[in-house]
N, C-alpha and C positions, 0 to 999 in steps of 0.2 A: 420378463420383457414380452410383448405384444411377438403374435408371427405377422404382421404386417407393418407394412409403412404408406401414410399418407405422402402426395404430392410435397404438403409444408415441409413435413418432418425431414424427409428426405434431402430439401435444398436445404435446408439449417445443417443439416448435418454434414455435407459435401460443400458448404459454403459456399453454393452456388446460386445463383439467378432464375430465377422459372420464366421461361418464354414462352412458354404455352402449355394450358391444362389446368383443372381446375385445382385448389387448394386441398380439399375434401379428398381426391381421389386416392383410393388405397390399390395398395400393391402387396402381392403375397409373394414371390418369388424371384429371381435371378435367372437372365440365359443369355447365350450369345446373340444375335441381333437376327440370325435366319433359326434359333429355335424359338426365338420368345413368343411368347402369345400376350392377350392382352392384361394379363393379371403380373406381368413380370417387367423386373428394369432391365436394362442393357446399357451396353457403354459404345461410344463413338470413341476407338482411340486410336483408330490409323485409317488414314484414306484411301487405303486399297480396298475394305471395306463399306467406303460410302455406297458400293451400289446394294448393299444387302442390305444399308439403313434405310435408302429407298422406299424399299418393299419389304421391312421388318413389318410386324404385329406388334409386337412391343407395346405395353401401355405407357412404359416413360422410357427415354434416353435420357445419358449422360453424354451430353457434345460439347464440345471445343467452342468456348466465345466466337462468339462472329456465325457458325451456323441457327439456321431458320429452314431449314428442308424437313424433306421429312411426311409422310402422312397426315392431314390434317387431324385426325383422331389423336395421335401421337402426343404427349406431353415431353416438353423438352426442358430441360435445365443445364443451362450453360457454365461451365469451368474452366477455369486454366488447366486441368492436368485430367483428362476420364478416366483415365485407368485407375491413377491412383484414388481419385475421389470414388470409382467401383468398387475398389477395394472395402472402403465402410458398408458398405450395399453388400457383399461377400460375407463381410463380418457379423454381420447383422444377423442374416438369413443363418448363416453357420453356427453362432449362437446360440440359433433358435432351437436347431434339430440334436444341441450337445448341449445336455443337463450335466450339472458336474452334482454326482451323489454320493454323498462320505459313507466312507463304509468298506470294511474287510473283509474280502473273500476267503470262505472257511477252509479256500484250500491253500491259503497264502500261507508263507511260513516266516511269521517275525520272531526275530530273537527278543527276550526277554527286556534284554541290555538296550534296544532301539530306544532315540524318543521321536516319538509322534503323536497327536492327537488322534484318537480314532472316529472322531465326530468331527473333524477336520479336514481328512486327507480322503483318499479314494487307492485301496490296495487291491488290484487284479487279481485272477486266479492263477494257481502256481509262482506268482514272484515272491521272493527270497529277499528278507532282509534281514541281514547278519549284525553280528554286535556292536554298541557303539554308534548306530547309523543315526544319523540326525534331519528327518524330515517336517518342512515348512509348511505350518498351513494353506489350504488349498490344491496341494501337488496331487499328483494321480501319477498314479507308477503302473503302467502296463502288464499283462500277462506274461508268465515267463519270465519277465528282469530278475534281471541278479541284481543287487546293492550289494555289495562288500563293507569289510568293518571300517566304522570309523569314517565314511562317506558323509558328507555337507550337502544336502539339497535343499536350496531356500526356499520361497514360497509361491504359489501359483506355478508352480512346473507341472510339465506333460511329459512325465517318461512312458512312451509306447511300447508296444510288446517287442519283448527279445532283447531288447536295451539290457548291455551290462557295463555297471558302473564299478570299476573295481577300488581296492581299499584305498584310504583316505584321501582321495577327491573330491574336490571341492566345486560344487554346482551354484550359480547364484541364482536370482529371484527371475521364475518367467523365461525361464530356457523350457527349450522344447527338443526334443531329444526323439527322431523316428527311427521304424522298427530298423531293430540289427542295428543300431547304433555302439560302439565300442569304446570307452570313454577310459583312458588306465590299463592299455597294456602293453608288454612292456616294448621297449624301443629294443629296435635292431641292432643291439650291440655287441662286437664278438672281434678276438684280438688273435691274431694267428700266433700258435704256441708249439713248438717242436711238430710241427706239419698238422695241426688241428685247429679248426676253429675253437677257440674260448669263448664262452659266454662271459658275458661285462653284465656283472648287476645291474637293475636297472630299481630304484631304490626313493627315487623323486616321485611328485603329482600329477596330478593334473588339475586346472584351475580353471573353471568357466566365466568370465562374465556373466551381468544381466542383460536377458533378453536377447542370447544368441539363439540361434536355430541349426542344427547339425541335422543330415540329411540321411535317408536310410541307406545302411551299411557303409558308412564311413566311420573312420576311426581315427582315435587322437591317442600317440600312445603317452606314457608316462614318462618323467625324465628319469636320464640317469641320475641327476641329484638336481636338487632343488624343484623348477616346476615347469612345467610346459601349460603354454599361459593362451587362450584364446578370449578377445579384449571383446567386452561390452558393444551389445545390438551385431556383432557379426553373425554374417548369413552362409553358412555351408551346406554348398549341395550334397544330395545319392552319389557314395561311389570315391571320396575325397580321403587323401593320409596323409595326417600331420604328425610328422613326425617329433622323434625326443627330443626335448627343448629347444623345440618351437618357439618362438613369441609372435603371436598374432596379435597385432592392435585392433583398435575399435571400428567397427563398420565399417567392414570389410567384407566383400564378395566373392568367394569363393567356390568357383564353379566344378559340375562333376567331372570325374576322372581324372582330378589334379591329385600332384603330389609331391608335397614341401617336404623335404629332406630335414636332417636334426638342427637343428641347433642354426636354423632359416630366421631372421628378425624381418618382419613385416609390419610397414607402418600402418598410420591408419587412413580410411574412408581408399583403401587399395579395391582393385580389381582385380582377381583374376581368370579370366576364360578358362573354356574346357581343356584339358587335357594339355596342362601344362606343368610344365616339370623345373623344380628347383635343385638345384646342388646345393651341398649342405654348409653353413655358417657365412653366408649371403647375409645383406641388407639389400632390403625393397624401400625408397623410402616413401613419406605421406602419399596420396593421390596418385600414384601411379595406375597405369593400367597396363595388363599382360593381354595380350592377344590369346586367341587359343592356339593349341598348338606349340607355344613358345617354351624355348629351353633357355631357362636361364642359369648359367653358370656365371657369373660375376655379380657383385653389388652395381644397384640402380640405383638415380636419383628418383627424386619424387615430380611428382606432375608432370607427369610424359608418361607417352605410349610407346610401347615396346612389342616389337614382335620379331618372329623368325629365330631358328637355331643354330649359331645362339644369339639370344635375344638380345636387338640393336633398336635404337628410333624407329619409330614405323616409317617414316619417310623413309630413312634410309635403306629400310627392309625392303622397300615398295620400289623403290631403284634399282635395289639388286634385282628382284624377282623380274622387273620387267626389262633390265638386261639377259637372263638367264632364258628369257621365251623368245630373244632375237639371237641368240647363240646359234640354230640350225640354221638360218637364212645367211648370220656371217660364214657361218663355214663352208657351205654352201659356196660362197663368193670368194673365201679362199681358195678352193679345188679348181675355179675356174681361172681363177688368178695364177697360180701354178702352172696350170693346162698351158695357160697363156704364154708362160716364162721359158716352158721347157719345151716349144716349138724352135725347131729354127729359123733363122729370117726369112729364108729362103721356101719356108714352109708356110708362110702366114700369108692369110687370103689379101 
């Protein structure tokens, strides 16, 4: 693929509109709107920004239908959505500067027993893959991973460095897996026994979807039986624990510093903000959204927003809160109220 992009190419590609600049013009790079210079694109995708698009350098924007501002040098192309349409513009350039090249590093350690094609895949230095492991054309397994035996990675996967996959989990096609990623270990199970905690096997999988993305140093652990399940195209941030038998549905958002408890069922195209916490063998259901912050200890319905702990309708969350900030001005009115009561008549001005 070319490291540039013409004006044309670009709107075909963003299935956008060219409002100004010529068709010919090429473009080599990507940057925000106060670093760009004239050889790069940039996106228009929030108004607080317009004054930097002002006085950008930018050779082309990505704007919002209905804008015409802008430097007259400037090449613009109109879309329903910048960001997202910058995103192919991202992909693009990113592409450019990441060759995928098949081939074994001599310090990689495969077992015998793997299968993999070696003119296919892309093995880092120092990763470990143990027996039984079954790797798909196209994957790249980062430095340092461990694979355990008996692991399923389908095809086009990006396991990055430190990533450990352990035994028999199951990865699907075009997951992408960042560093310190923890994928199979085991759940926090343990039964109290004549004054001791007891370990509880933990003896289940883990199953991925295609085209999730798990974020660095988060962890999915394994079930106690059967499988802890996270569903097709979900997105988890740095820093997120899902816990044993989990069921994550599909496209779903999962922000850092959450943590879903065992045996949590989560429908799909869900939200969740940062740093929000589940109790364990809950229902979330479809399209919800969690606030961040929020504790949710009960099952939710689907299509509502949720916030505050523990987690209620945001309206009603947004009631309470903004009774609880008129709390010191009532009291306040109470002490005076009192003062008042406990004069005597004969004392009152």
């Amino acid at each position: 693929m070319a490291n540039h992009l013409t004006l044309s190419e670009l709107a075909r590609w963003v299935d956008g509109d060219i409002v100004r600049g010529g068709l010919d013009s090429s473009y080599i790079g990507m940057a925000a709107l106060d670093a760009a210079g004239p050889g790069d694109v940039s996106f228009l995708g929030n108004e607080k920004y317009h004054g930097q698009f002002l006085n950008s350098k930018a050779g082309a924007v990505i704007v919002p239908r209905g804008e015409t501002g802008g430097p007259s040098e400037m090449a613009l192309i109109a879309v329903a959505n910048p960001t997202l349409a910058f995103s192919v513009v991202v992909r693009h350039f990113a592409a450019a500067t990441r060759r995928f090249i098949p081939g074994i590093h001599p310090s990689a350690s495969i077992d015998p027993a793997a299968r993999l094609d070696p003119e296919k895949v892309r093995i880092h230095a120092g990763a470990v893959i143990m027996a039984g492991v079954s790797i798909g054309d196209g994957t790249e397994i980062g430095a340092n991973s461990v694979i355990g035996e008996d692991v399923i990675i389908g095809n086009d996967c990006h396991v990055m460095s430190n990533v450990a996959i352990r035994e028999r989990c199951v990865i699907g096609n075009r997951v992408h897996l960042q560093p310190g990623a923890i994928i199979g270990s085991d759940g926090f199970g343990y039964e109290l026994s004549q004054g001791r905690h007891v370990k509880v096997d933990q003896v289940g999988i883990v199953e991925i979807g295609d085209d999730v993305e798990i974020g660095a140093n988060s962890t999915v652990d394994r079930a106690r039986f059967g499988k802890t399940i996270v569903g097709e195209g979900t997105k988890i941030d740095n820093l997120v624990q899902i816990g044993h038998n989990a069921i994550i549905g599909k496209h779903c958002l999962i922000v850092a510093l959450t943590g879903i408890s065992g045996s949590t069922r989560i429908g799909d195209y869900v939200t969740i903000a940062g740093q929000v916490g589940t109790a364990g063998h809950i229902t979330i259901g479809d399209k919800a959204t969690i606030a961040a912050r929020a504790g949710v200890t009960t099952s939710l319905p689907g299509g509502a927003i949720y916030a505050g702990r523990p987690a209620k309708p945001f309206n009603e969350e947004m009631k309470l809160r903004a009774s609880v900030r008129r709390l010191p001005k009532l009291i306040e009115r109470i002490k005076k109220l009192e003062q008042q009561l406990s004069q005597e008549p004969g004392d009152k001005a």
